[in-house]
Structure formats: structure tokens, C-alpha cells
N, C-alpha and C positions, 0 to 999 in steps of 0.2 A: 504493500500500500504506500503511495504516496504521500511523503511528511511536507506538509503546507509551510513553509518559510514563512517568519512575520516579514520580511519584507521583500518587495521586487525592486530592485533597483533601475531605473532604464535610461540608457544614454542614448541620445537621438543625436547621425550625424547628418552632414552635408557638407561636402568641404573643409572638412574639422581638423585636417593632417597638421594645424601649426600647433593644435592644443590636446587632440586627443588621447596623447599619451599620458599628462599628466592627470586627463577626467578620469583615465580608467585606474592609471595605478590610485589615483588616489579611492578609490572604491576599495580597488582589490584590498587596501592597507588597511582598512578600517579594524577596530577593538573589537566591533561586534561582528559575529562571522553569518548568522542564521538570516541568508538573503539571497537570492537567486540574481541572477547581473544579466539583463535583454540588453542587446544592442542592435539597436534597427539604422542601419544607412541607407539612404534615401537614392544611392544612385550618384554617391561622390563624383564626381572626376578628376579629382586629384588622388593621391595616393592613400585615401583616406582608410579605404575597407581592406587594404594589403596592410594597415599597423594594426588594425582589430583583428585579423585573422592570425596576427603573431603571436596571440596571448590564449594560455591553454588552459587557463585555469578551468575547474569541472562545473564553478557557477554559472560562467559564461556562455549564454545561446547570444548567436551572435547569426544575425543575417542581412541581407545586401536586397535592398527592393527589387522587382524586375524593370521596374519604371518608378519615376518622380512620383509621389503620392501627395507632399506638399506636408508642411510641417505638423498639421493637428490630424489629418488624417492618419499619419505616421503613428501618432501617440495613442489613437485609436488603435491600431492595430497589434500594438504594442498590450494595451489595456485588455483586449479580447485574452489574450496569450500568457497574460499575470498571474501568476499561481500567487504571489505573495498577499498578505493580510490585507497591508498598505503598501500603499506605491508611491515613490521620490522621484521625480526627473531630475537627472543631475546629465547635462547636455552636456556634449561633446566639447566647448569651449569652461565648462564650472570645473571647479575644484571641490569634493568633498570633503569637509576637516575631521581628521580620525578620529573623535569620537563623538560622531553626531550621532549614529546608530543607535550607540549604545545608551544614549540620550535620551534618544525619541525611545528607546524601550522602555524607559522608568518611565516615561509620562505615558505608554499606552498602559502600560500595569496599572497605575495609580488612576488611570482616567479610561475604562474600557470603554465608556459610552462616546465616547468623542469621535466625531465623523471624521475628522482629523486633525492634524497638527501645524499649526500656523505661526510663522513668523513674522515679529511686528516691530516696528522702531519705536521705541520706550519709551522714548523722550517727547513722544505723544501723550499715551497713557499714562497721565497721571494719576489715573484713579484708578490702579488696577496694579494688584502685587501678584505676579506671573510665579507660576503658572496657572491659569483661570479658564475654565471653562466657560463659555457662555453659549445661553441655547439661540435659536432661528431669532426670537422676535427680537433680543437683543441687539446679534449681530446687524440684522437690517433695520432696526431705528442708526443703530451708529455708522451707517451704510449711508441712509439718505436725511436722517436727522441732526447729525452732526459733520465737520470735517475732519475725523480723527481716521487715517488710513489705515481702512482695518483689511484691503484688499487688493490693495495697490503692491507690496513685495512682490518682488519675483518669485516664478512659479520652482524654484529651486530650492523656496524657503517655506515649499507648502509637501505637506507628507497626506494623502490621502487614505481614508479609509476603501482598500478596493471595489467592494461592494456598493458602500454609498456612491461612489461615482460611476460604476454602470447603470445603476437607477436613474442617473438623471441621463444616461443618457453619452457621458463623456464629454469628449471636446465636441461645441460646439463648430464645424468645419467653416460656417458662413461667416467664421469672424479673424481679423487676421491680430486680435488680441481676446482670444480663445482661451488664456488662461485667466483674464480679467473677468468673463461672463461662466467659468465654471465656476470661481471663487464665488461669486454674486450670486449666482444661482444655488451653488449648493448652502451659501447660509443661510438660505431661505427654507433650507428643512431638515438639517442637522446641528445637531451641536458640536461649537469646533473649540478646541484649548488653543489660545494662545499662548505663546511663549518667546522671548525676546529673538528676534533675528540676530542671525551669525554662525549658521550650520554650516555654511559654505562659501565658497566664493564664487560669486557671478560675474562674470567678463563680460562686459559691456566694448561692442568695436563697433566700426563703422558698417560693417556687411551683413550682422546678423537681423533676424527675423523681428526686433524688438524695435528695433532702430529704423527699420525699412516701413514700416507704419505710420511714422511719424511724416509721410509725408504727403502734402494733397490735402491737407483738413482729416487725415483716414481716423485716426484717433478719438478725434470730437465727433464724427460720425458716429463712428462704431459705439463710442460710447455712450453716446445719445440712444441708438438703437437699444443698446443691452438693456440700459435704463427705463426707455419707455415698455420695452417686454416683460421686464420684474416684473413691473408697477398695474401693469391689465392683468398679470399672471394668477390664475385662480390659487397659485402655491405661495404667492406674499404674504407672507405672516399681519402684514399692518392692515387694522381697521379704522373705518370711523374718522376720526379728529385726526390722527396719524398715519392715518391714508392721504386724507385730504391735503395735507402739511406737506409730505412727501413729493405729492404731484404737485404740489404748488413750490417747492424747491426747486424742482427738477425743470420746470417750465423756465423759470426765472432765471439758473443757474445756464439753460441751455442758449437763453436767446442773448444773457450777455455775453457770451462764449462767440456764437455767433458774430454778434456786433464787432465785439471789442476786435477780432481776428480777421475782420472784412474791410466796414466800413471806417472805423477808427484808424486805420491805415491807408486809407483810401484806397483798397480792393471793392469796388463798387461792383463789378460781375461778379466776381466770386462771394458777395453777399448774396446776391439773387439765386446765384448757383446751387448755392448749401440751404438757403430757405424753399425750393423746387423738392432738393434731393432728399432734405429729413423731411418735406410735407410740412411745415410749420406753418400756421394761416399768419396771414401779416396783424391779425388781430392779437398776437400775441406780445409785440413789439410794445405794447402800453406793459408789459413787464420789466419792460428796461428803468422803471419808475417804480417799482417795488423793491424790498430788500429780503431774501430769502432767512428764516429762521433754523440757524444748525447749533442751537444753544444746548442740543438734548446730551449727555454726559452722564448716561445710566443710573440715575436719584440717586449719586454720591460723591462727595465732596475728596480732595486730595489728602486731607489731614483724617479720612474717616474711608481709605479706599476699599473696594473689592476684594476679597481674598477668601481661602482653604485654608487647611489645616498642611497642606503639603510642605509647606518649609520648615514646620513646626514636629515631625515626624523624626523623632529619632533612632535611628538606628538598630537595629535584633542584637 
């Protein structure tokens, strides 16, 4: 019988031959050993899937597309083929640091209900002594009711429960920030722990897939999109008065977005462009005279934060 590893690890290539050696040793090297290692290349054309085929460890299933599949449909494919609990993308350009594993084990032990494990920059969260769970309606008030980046990290600093993320579904393929609307999407029906970022290191260059979005308005599109899909989504935990507030955020927040990126510069077609392409009625533009409310901060104070018993747990 087949013994289910707590985790899958999976590195997605594509041209990865300046970095890939050190994404994989850095896996292979990890403290924690109980983890199966996918490596999906996409169809390299540099030398990429001859450095992956050099390495024999017995973790490693390791294959080479027949054709380009494109980045999230990749991780799909990936996702189907997962034997492990939870699943980390640690790409072909990331670093994993040796004992993140072994890290994320004690938080899946002490927190089994957790959809998964998220990293967040601290120096946000002031009202919250990590490691904290928080369930759906939480995460998506601090989502669309405050500005506290609770889904903006990279997807490198996010460990998935496997399960909950075939339920939804996976990567969304229509989006080319796929990892931004599976985060949003899934905290809309699981409960995720947060825990301060800095598992790994994410390489940020000028050719990768993160970068390449950012250009054409694709961004504030897409993310306009994700947004207005939560928000009609019969799975949004917000009702009532916090429903209301939300959409009425999200409006305000989108058409200065707009504005400011158009016409404030004097891109006068590409205002029109972006109001055609998201459907925005020009009646919304009386929102540029509103101020959106992101005062919500989970009913508590910095000197009276969030927290468990987990730091407080001594030792057998």
C-alpha cells in the first residue's frame, strides 16, 4: 500500500537553466524528509530539463511536457498527480530554506483544520500574534474591508491543503495572476493559519511570469475581474451591511484605479479603453467623490491582539 507523504513539493520550469539547480538542491536538502518532489517542465528550450534529468534522487518524478501548457495549467497538472497532504510551489527560479518543512509540520500538527499555511509580512499585522488561524468570514472582511495584505505574498509563501484546492477547483487558467484568485477564492471557504513570511526565497527578474502581467493595465484588470467574481459568488462568506460595504469598496477603489492610471496622466484612450473592457457604466465615475471604508481590523486592538495558546506550549 501506498504511504501518502505530508507533502508534495513541485517545481515548475520554463527556461529555468540559470536557477534551477539551486531550487532543486535546495529541496533535496531540506530537515524534513517525508515529501514527494514533481517537476513539470513546460517544454524548456534551453538546457533546462537535461539539469533535472541529472538528479536521481527516488523523491523525484520529474517530466518534460509534450507541448507548452502555459504556467497555471502546468500546476494543474501537477495538482491532479499530488499524492502529498499539502502542496508548496517552490519554482524553478525560489530557493527553499532548510527548515521550512519541518516548520510547516509543527503548524499542520498543532492546527489540523487549516486549509493551509500562509505567509504574511508582520509589520502589517499588528493585531495578531502568529501563528493564528483565522476562519473564511475573517479572512475576507480583511480581504475587502481593510488594507492589510492578507493575499498579496507570493505563491511560494503559501502551502496548500491538497484537497481543499481541488475542490475549488485549482488554478484558475483564465487568469495570468492565478495565484492571487486561488488565495481569494479559497479564503472564502477554508480556514487558513497565518504565519510570518520567510520560508523561502522568491526571485523576482525581469522574464518571469509575475512580472510579465504587469503590463497593458493586465493587473488592475484581472484584478478587478477576481474581485467582482468573489463578490456575486454565492460562496462569499459577507452578508448584509458587509456585503454592501465591500461592493461599495471595491467600486470606489476600482474607478480611482482607473482614473488615476488613465486620465491623470493624460492617457485619454486608454481611459475609455479599460472602462469598454471591465464594463464599468460611466455612472460610476460620481465614485471618484466618495472615500472607501477599510477601517475593519478584526474587533481588536494592538495592545489586546489575536492569539492561541501555541507559543505558550511547553515542551514533553
Amino acid at each position: 500500500m501506498l504511504t501518502r507523504p505530508l507533502f508534495t513539493i513541485v517545481t515548475i520550469t520554463y527556461n529555468s537553466s540559470a536557477w534551477v539547480r539551486q531550487a532543486i538542491e535546495s529541496v533535496l536538502s531540506s530537515s524534513y524528509g517525508d515529501f514527494e518532489y514533481i517537476i513539470s517542465d513546460d517544454c524548456s528550450s534551453d538546457d533546462t530539463w537535461e539539469i533535472v534529468k541529472s538528479y536521481k534522487d527516488p523523491r523525484i518524478k520529474a517530466w518534460q511536457n509534450e507541448q507548452n501548457l502555459g504556467e497555471y495549467p502546468n500546476r494543474n497538472k501537477v495538482l491532479e498527480q499530488a499524492l502529498g497532504q499539502f502542496i508548496l510551489f517552490i519554482d524553478g527560479d525560489d530557493i527553499l530554506y532548510r527548515d521550512s518543512l519541518e516548520e510547516y509540520s509543527r503548524y499542520i500538527e498543532a492546527f489540523p483544520s487549516a486549509g493551509g499555511v500562509w505567509g504574511v509580512f508582520t509589520i502589517y499585522f499588528d493585531f495578531v500574534v502568529f501563528p493564528y488561524l483565522l476562519p473564511p468570514e475573517e479572512l475576507t472582511r480583511l480581504n475587502f474591508l481593510s488594507l492589510y495584505p492578507v493575499t498579496v505574498v507570493g505563491l511560494a509563501e503559501t502551502l496548500f491543503n491538497t484537497e481543499c484546492l481541488r475542490k475549488i477547483g485549482g488554478f484558475n487558467t483564465g487568469f495570468g495572476i492565478g495565484d492571487t484568485y486561488v488565495k481569494r477564492r479559497m479564503a472564502c471557504e477554508f480556514p487558513m493559519l497565518l504565519i510570518p513570511a520567510g520560508r523561502c526565497f522568491w526571485r523576482q527578474s525581469a522574464n518571469q511570469a509575475s512580472q510579465l502581467v504587469r503590463k497593458k493595465y493586465r493587473i488592475l484588470i484581472e484584478t478587478f475581474r477576481i474581485d467582482r467574481e468573489i463578490l456575486s459568488a454565492p460562496y462569499c462568506p459577507l452578508e448584509g451591511v458587509e456585503k454592501e460595504l465591500a461592493v461599495r469598496n471595491f467600486r470606489i477603489r476600482t474607478i480611482k484605479l482607473v482614473v488615476g492610471n488613465t486620465l491623470m496622466k493624460g492617457r485619454f484612450t486608454d481611459f475609455f479603453m479599460l472602462m469598454k473592457k471591465m464594463e464599468i457604466p460611466y455612472t460610476r465615475l460620481a465614485y471618484l467623490f466618495k472615500k472607501a471604508d477599510y477601517s475593519y481590523k478584526a474587533r481588536v486592538e494592538s495592545d489586546r491582539p489575536l492569539f492561541n495558546d501555541y507559543n505558550f506550549r511547553k515542551k514533553p
